[in-house]
N, C-alpha and C positions, 0 to 999 in steps of 0.2 A: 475087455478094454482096460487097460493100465489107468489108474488115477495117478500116480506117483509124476513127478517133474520127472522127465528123462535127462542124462548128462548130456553135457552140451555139442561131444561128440558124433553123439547119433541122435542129434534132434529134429524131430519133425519140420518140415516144411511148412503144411497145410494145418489147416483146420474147419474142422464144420462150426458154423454156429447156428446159433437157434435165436431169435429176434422175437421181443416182444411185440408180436403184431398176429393180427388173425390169419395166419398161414400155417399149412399144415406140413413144412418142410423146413431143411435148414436149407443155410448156404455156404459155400465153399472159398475162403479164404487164404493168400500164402505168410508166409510167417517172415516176415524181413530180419536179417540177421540181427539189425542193430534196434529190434525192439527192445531189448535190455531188461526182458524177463525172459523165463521159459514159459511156451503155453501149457496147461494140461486144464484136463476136464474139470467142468464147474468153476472156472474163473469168467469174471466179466471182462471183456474186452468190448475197444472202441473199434466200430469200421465204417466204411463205406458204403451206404444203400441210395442208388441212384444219385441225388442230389443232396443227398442229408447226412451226417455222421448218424450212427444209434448207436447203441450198448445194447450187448447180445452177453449170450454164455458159449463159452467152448463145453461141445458137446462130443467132439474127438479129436484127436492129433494122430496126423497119418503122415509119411513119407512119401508115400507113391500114390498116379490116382490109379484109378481101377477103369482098366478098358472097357467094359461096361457102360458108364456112366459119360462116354464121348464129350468129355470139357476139354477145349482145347486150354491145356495150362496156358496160355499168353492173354486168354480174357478174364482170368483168376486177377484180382484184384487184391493189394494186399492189406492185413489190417493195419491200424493205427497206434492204436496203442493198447497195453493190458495193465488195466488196475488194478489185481491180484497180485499179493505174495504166493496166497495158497486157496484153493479151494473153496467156495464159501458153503458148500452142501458134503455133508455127511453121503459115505456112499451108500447108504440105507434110500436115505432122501433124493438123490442124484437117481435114482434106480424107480421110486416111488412114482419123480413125477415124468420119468420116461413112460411109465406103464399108464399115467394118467392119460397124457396126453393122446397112448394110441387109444386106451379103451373108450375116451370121448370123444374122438376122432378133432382133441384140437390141437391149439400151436403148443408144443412145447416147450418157446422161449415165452408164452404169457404163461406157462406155470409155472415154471423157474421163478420168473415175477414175483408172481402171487406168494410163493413161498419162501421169500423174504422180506424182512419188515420192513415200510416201506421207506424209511429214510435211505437203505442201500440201495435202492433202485434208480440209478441214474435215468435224466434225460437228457435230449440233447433238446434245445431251443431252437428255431430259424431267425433269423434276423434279418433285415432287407435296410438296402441304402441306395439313394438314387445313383446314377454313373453320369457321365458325361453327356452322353445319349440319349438321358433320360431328362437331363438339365434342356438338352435343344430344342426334344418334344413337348416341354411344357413352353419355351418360345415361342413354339408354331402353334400352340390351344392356350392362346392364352386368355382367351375368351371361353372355353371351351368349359361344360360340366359336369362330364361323365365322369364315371368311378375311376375310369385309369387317370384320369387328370388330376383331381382331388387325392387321388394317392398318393400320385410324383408331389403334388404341391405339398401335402402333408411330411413327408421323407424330406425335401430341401430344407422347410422349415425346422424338423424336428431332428434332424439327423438319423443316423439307425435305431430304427426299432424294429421289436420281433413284432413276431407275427401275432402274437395273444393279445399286446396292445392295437395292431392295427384291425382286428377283431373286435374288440371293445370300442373302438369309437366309429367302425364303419358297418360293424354286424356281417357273421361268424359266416353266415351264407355268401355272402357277397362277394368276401374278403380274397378266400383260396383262389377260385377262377379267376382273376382280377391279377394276382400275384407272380400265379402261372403264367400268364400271357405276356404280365411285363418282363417277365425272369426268360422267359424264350424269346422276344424283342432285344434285350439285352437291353432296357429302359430301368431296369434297377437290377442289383445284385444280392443274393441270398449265401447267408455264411450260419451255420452251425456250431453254437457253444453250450458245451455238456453244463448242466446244470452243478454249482457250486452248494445245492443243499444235502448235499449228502451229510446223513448222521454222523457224528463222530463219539468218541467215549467223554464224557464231562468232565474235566481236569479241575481242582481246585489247589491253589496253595495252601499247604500247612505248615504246622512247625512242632518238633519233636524234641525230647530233651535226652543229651547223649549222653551215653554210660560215662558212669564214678564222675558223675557232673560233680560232687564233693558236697562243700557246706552251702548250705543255700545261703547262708548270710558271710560269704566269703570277702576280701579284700577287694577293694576296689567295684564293688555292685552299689550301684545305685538303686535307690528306691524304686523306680519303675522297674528295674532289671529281676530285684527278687521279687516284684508281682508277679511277673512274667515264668520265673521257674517253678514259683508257690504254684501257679496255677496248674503250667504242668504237669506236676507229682501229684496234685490231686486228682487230673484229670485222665492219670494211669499212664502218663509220658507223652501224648501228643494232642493236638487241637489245629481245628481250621485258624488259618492266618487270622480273619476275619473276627471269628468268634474268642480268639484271643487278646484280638485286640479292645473288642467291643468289652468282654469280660473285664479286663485289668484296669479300663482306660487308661491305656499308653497308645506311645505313636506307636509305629514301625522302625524308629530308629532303635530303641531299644531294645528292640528284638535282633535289629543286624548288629550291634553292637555286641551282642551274645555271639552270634553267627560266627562272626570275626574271632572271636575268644575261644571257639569250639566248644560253647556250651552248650548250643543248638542247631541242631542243623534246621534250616529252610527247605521246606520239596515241596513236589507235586506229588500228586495223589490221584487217582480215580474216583469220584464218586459217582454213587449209583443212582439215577433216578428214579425212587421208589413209587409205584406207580396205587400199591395199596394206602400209603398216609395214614394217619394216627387211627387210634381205636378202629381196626378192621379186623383186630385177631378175637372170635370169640372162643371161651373156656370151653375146654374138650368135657364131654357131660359122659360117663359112665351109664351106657342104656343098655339093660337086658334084652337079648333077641327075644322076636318070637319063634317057636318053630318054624317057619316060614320063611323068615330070612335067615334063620340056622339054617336048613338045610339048601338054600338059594347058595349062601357062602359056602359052603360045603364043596357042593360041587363044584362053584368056580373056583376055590382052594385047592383042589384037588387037580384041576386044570394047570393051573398056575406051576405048580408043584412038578407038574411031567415034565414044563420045557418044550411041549410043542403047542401048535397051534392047534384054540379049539374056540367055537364061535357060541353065546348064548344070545336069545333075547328073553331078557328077565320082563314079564308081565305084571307087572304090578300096580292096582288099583291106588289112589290119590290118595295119600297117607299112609300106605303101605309100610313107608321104612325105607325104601331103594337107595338114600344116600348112605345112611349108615351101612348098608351094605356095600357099597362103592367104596367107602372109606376105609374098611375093614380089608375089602379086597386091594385096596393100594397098601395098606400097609403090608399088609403078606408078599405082593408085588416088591417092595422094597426090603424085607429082611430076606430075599433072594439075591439082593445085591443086583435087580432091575426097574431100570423107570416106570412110570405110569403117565399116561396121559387122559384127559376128563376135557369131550367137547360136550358144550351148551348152546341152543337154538340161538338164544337171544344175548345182547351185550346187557340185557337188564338179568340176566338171572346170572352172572358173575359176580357182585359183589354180595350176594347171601352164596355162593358155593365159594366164592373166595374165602369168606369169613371163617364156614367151617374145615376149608382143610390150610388155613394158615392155625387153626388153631388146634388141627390135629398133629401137624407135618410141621409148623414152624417155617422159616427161609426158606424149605429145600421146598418150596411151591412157586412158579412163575405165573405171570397171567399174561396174555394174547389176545389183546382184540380191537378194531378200528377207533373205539374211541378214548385211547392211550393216546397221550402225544407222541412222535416221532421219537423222543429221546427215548421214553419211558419204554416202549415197544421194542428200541433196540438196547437197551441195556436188560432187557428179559431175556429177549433172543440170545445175547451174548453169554447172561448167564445159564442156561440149558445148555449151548453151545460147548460149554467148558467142563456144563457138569456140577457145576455149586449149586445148581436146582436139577430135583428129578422127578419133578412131577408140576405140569404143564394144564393148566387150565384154558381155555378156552371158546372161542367161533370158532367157527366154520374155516378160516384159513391156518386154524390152530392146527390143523390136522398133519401138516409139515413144520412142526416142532422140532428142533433136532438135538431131541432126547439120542442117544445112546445107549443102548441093549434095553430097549422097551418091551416088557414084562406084561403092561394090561392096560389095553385102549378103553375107553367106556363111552358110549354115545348116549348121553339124558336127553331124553325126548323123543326118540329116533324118531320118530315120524316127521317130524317138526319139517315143514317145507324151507326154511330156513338155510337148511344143510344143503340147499342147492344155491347154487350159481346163476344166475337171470341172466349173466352177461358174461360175455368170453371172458376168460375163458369158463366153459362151462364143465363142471363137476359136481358132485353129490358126495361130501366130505363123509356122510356115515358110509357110501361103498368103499371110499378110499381109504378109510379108517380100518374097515375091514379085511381089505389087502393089505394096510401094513402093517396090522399086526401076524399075518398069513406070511407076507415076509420076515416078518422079525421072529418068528415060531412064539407069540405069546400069542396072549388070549385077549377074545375083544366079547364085550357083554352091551347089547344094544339094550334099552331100558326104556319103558313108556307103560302108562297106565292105557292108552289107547295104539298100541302097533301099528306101526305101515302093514296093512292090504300083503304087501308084497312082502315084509318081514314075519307077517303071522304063515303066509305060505311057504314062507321057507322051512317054518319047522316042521309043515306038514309032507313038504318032502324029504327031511331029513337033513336039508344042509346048515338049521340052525339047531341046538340044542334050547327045549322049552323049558321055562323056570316059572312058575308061577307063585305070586303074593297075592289071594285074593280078597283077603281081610286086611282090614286096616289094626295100625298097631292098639294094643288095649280094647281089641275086639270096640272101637267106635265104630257107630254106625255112619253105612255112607248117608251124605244129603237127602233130604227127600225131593224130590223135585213133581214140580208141576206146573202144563201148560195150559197159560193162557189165552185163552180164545177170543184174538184182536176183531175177528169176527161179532161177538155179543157186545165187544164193548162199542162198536162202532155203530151198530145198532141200536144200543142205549144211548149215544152221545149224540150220534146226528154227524158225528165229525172223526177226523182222524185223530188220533191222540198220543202222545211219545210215551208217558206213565199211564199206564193203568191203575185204575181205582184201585185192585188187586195189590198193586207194587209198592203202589202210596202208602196203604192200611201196614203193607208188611216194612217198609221204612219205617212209619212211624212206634210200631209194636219195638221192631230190633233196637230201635236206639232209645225208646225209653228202659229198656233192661241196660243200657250200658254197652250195651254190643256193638260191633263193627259190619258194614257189610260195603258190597265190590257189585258195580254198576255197569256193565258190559255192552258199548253198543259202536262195533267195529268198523266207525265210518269215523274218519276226521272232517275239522271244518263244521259253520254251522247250519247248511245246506248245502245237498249233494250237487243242485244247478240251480239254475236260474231261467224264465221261461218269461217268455211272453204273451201273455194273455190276450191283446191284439193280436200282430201278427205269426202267433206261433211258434218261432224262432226261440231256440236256445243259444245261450249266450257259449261257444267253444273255443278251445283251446287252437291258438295259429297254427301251433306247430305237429297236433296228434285232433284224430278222430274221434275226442272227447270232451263229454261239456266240463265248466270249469266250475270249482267249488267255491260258493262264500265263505267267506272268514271276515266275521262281523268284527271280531278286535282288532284286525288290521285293517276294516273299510279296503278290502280288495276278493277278487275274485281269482283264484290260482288253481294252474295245473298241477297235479299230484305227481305227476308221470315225468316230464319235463323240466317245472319251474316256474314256467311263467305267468306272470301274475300280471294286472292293473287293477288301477283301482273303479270298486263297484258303480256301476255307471246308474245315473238318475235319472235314463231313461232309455229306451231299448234304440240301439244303435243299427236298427234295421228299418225302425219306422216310426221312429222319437217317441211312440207311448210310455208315459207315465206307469201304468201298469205291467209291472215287472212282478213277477211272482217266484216264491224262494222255495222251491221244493225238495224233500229231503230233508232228515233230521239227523246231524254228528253231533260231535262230542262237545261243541262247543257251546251249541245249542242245550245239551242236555246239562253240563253244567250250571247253566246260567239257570233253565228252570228246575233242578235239585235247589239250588241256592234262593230261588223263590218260593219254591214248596216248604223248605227246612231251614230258614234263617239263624238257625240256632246251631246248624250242623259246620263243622271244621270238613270241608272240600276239596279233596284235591284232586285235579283231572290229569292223566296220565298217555298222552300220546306222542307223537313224534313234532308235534308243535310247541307242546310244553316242554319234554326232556331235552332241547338240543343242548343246552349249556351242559360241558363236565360235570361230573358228581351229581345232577341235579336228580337222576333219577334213583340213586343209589341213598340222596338225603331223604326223598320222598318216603323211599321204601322203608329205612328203617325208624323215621318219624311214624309211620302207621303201624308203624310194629312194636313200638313204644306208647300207642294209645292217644298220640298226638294232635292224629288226623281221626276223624269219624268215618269217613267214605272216603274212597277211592273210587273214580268215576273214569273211563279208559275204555280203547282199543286192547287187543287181543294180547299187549304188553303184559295187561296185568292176571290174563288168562291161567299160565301155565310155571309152574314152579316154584312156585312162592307160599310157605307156611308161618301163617299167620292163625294165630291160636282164636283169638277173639271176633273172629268174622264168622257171624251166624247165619248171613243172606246174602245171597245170589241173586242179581237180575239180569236180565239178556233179554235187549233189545232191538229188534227189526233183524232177527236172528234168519228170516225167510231172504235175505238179499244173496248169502253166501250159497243159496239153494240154484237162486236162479243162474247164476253165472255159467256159460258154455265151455263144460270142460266134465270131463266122466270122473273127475275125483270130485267134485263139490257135495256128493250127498259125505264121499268120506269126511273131508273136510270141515262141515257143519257139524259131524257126528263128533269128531276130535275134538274140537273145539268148547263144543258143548260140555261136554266131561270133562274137560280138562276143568272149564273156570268153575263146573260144579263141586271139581276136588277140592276149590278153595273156602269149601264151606264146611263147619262143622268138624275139623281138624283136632280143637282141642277136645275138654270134657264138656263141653255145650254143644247141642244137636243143631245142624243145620238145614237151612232151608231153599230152595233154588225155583226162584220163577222166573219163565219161559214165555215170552211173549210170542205169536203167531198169527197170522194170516192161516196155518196151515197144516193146524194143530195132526192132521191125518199120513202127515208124511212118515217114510219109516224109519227115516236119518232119528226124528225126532221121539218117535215113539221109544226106539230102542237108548236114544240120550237118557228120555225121562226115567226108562229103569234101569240105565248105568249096564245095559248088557250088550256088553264086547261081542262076542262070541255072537250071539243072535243077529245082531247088524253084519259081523262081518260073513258071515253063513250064507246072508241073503244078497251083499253086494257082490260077492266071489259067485255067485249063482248070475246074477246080472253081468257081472262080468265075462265071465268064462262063455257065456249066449252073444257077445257083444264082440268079442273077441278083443279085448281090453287087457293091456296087465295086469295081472302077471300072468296072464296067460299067451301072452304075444308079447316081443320086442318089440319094441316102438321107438322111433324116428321123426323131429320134427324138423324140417329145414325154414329155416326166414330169408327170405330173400328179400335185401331193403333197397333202397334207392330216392335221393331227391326226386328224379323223373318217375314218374309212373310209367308211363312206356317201357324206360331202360329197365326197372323191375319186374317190370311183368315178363321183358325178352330175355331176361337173365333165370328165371324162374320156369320158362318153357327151357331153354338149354337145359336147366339141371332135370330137369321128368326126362326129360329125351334120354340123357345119360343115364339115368337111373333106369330107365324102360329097358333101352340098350343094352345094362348090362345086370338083368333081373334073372340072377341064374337058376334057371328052371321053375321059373317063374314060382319061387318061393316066396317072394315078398310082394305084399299089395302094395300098390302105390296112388295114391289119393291127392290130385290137387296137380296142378295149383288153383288156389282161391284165394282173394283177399283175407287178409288175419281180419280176427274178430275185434281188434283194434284195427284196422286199416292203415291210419299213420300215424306215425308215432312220432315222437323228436323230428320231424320235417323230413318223413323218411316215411314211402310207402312202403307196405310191409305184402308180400305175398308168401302163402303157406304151405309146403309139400309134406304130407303126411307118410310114415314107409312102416310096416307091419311083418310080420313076420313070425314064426312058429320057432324059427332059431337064430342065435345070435351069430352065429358063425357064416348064414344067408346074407342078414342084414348087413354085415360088417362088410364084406365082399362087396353087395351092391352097389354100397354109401363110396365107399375106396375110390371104386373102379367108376362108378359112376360119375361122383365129383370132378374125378381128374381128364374123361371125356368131355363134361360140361367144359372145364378148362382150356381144353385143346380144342374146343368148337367155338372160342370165343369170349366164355363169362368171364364176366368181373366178380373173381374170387374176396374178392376185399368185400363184396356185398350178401355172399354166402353164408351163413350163421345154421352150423346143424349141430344140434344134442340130442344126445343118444341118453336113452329112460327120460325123456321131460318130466316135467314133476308140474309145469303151468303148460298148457295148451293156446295162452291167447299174447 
């Protein structure tokens, strides 16, 4: 397929595009002469879908259709308009997330999406306004107070508005079906206008001083005039409008007064919004390898060096050294005259990997991730795009970068569930990271002191190559760790207790030496529900089949999943008792009693409650890392990747919850986890220490955490698996089928089995379900779950196809379909 504009004398007709919406196909469009661009692939265009304009991608340009595919050209629709000069996807990228979309079997035009920053991703709005018809029907109800009344009455009064505001004052459910019915009655009218937020490049006025400007104290300058050029010439010949003026205090007239005289020119300018800001660059430190990560870099030096593709996963235990290795291997990557790109689990461990390769690499590093603003995000993009950066930090949608001739992809953490997708579109950024460095013929080094299950297997068949670091640098010893048996203390107390005596004694020991230590307990909020001690009843969430969590500082009860919150009620709303009971201990709670055990300690708590403001997590971090802060108190944020010399204690609390969750990765999961926040101890030249609180000290997730051994756990899970028929020993398939009605989801959820039964070829694949998810409903949407299994990927992929698109043709409502292929969550 040509990416190039074709001349205007053999320009295509048609075009496919691809529509960010959960569908697994494009659509076929004709190209009207007086569009007044050419089409070609990877441009966004506007068109028509049913009722509504959207923005899609052209994903081909063709002349002719194909007999085959029976469209009669007279119900081809034509597009609207195209936004593009040229191309906004590299054909690496264009190519990257075609292959995405088939191997995850989703939309196409929601990964295109995804991998673009999101200011260029237009949408279009709906709007509604009553009609004439809609004026006569509120004559004849005018008593009348149903929701279509109240709607028309809303619309005369207010005039047009979209649909987001008629959603906000009438609620989100209500709203759609209400809207549909007037818009088919012909009682109001619905119009689509593309959204005007699109990012643009930030333009500023400056002012520059032009060649053989002469004597600064020339004939006819006034005093404000040589402030204006003195500053200038000091300032290496040009300055912001702004700060020249502020500088000199002068007006503006005497800078156009120069203008006029051709002392100065006035412009515009691009500036960039720097998304790193002051003091983020730290000094590049001269570290002797160890043998260890000598011979680690070795090899993937030697990779680098061939020009083709080749895969590592580096193993390396918590203090190891793996960045310095990463970093060593970018640079080798770049005196090749190729990019590098470095994805991170979490937007908390970018600004400590920011810090080090801005202060290895300098400018030519960009950063990628949701909590950039809109500008900031796309002046990164634009610069990688060009090439003034060639090495790309990042999340998870970091992984469609559009680096050119890409040398060495690197995944920190690889295991990190992170690097998945929870929602369409759905992908697993460390496989796609892997195909495109297999496309780009460089090398990709997947990195974790604990491996994905399915990443240590790979080396064992040979498709990844194994590197191992199993000493930490300077020969420090790992943590020692040891479990706490929540069993004796409860016995000794009478009572349940969030700190153990144990944890307390080891708090007050570490911080009277001066030390720092990291408080681990992976529940936000500061009760998991609320219960009623009369009638039994838990307090739940409207819209999901879960109870809702206290958050004592905001006197409210909220869903985690959802959003939705009210405030905590002062008496049970099912049968007015007084006693309410608050079960379950977060973070919030554990803060409050650290802060009353240790009134002396500097506390800071680390969740998704407290980091929401910009920078706030990136100030926390390197406050504790400057000795600012005593503790660190957190969810699983402050888990993984984070080296901090002076933390000599570890605790982990109500560590048995991640055990019981229904899903066959949770013993992995627990085990991960575990080791990771233990690697956050004992880092520098002080030994550290890690306690392990449990219910269930006998489990083997735990026994194997406590002595830090890899290899033993995963021996035993791969044994349990391989019996279970689990990945990575089977492909695995999860479909969702959601729906407001329960009914409608349950009949759309027997379609798809039917289909998948239908077309189970040779009956290679098991097929399990449907059964309610183990969330049942979620966002106001019943959820039912088909499970699909299989020995090979090439069975599965077939069944899922052929089966979906039967379900389709029998009926289903595909918009309520939701299948990922490798799940990475089960509920």
């Amino acid at each position: 397929m040509s990416r190039a504009n074709e001349p205007a004398e053999d320009r295509a007709i048609y075009i496919d595009v691809a529509l960010p919406l959960p569908l697994r196909r494009t659509f076929t469009y004709r190209v009207p002469a007086d569009l007044g661009s050419d089409p070609s692939a990877g441009k966004r265009v506007e068109v028509p879908f049913g009722s509504r304009k959207l923005t899609g991608y052209v994903v081909r340009v063709f002349s002719e259709l194909e007999p085959e595919t029976a469209i009669d050209p007279r119900s081809i629709r034509s597009a609207l308009a195209l936004i593009d000069d040229e191309s906004l996807f590299t054909d690496e990228i264009f190519e990257l997330t075609r292959w995405t979309a088939n191997y995850y079997a989703a939309s196409w035009g929601e990964i295109l999406k995804a991998a673009l920053p999101a200011g260029m991703n237009l949408t279009s709005e709906r709007s509604f306004s009553i009609t004439s018809e809609g004026r006569q029907k509120l004559l004849d109800s005018i008593n009348s107070k149903p929701l279509a009344v109240q709607l028309l009455r809303w619309l005369e009064e207010h005039g047009e508005t979209s649909k987001r505001s008629l959603e906000t004052e009438f609620g989100p459910k209500r709203v759609g079906p209400a809207v549909r019915s007037l818009e088919k009655d012909g009682f109001i009218a619905g119009t689509d206008k593309r959204s005007v937020r699109e990012v643009r490049p930030k333009l500023r006025k400056a002012v520059r001083i032009m060649p053989a400007v002469g004597d600064l104290n020339g004939k006819g300058l006034t005093n404000a005039q040589q402030a204006v050029l003195t500053a200038l010439v000091n300032a290496g010949g040009q300055l912001d409008f702004a700060n020249l003026l502020e500088l000199t205090q002068v007006s503006g007239s005497a800078v156009s007064t120069l203008a006029k005289r051709g002392r100065v020119e006035v412009f515009v300018r691009e500036e960039r919004r720097d998304p790193f800001g002051d003091g983020e660059r730290s000094q590049p430190q001269k570290l002797n390898l160890t043998d260890e990560q000598n011979a680690a870099l070795d090899e993937i030096g030697k990779a680098i060096e061939s020009g083709e593709f080749h895969s590592f996963l580096l193993h390396g235990v918590t203090g190891s050294g793996k960045t310095e290795v990463y970093i060593r291997a970018m640079r080798q990557s770049l005196r090749r005259g190729r990019s590098a790109l470095m994805l991170v689990p979490e937007i908390a461990l970018t600004p400590v990997f920011s810090r080090r390769l801005r202060g290895a690499f300098g400018d030519e590093v960009a950063i990628l991730h949701s909590k950039l603003s809109r500008g900031e995000r796309f002046d990164e993009w634009r610069r990688l795009r060009s090439g003034e950066a060639r090495i790309a930090i990042g999340t998870r949608s970091a992984v469609f970068a559009p680096l050119e001739n890409l040398g060495l992809v690197i995944v920190d953490e690889e295991h990190d569930s992170s690097y998945r997708q929870n929602e369409s579109p759905f992908y697993n950024a460390r496989d796609v990271a892997v195909m495109r460095a297999n496309m780009a013929a460089g090398v990709v080094v997947l990195g974790s002191a604990t491996p994905s299950l399915e990443s240590f297997h790979n080396t064992r068949s040979g498709k990844y190559r194994y590197l191992r670091m199993p000493t930490r640098i300077e020969d420090r010893p790992l943590a020692e760790a040891e479990l706490v048996d929540m069993r004796d203390v409860f016995r000794a107390s009478g009572k349940d207790v969030l700190l153990s005596p144990r944890l307390i004694e080891g708090i007050r020991e570490t911080h009277a030496k001066g030390e720092q230590s990291i408080i681990l307990l992976n529940r936000r909020g500061f009760s998991a529900f609320v219960l009623c001690r009369s009638c039994g009843e838990s307090l739940r969430c409207r819209n999901c089949d879960i109870t809702l969590t206290y958050h004592k500082r905001d006197g409210k009860i909220s869903c985690h999943y959802c959003g939705y919150n009210v405030p905590t009620p002062k008496v049970c709303p099912f049968c007015e008792s007084e006693f309410l009971y608050f079960i379950g201990d977060g973070t919030e709670k554990l803060e409050l009693t650290l802060e009353k055990l240790f009134p002396d300690l500097r506390i800071a708590r680390i969740d998704r409650d407290t980091m929401n403001r910009k920078g706030q997590m990136q100030k926390t971090l390197f406050a504790f890392d400057r000795g600012e802060i005593d503790m660190l108190a957190g969810t699983q944020m402050i888990a993984k990747g984070h080296d901090f010399h002076n933390v000599t204690l570890v605790g982990v609390i109500s560590v048995d919850t991640g055990l019981g969750l229904p899903d066959f990765r949770s013993a992995e999961r627990t085990f991960q986890l575990l080791t990771q926040v233990a690697g956050r101890a004992g880092r520098g030249a002080k030994p550290g220490k890690v306690l392990i609180q449990t219910y269930y000290p006998e489990h083997y997730a735990l026994q194997h955490a406590r002595r830090q051994d890899y290899e033993g756990f995963a021996n035993e899970e791969l044994g349990f698996r391989q019996r279970m028929a689990y990945p990575p020993f089977v492909v695995l398939a999860s479909i969702f089928v959601k729906h407001p009605n329960e009914n409608v989801a349950r009949q759309n959820a027997e379609l798809v089995k039917a289909g998948l039964v239908e077309f189970n070829v040779e009956k290679k694949c098991l097929i399990l379900g449907p059964a309610p998810a183990s969330i049942s409903r979620l966002k106001g949407e019943f959820r039912y779950q088909i499970l699909v299994k299989s020995r090979g990927r090439k069975a599965l992929r077939t069944t899922l196809e052929m089966g979906l698109d039967a379900a389709e043709r029998a009926g289903c409502d595909m918009r309520s379909v939701f299948a990922e292929i490798d799940p990475i969550n089960l509920m």
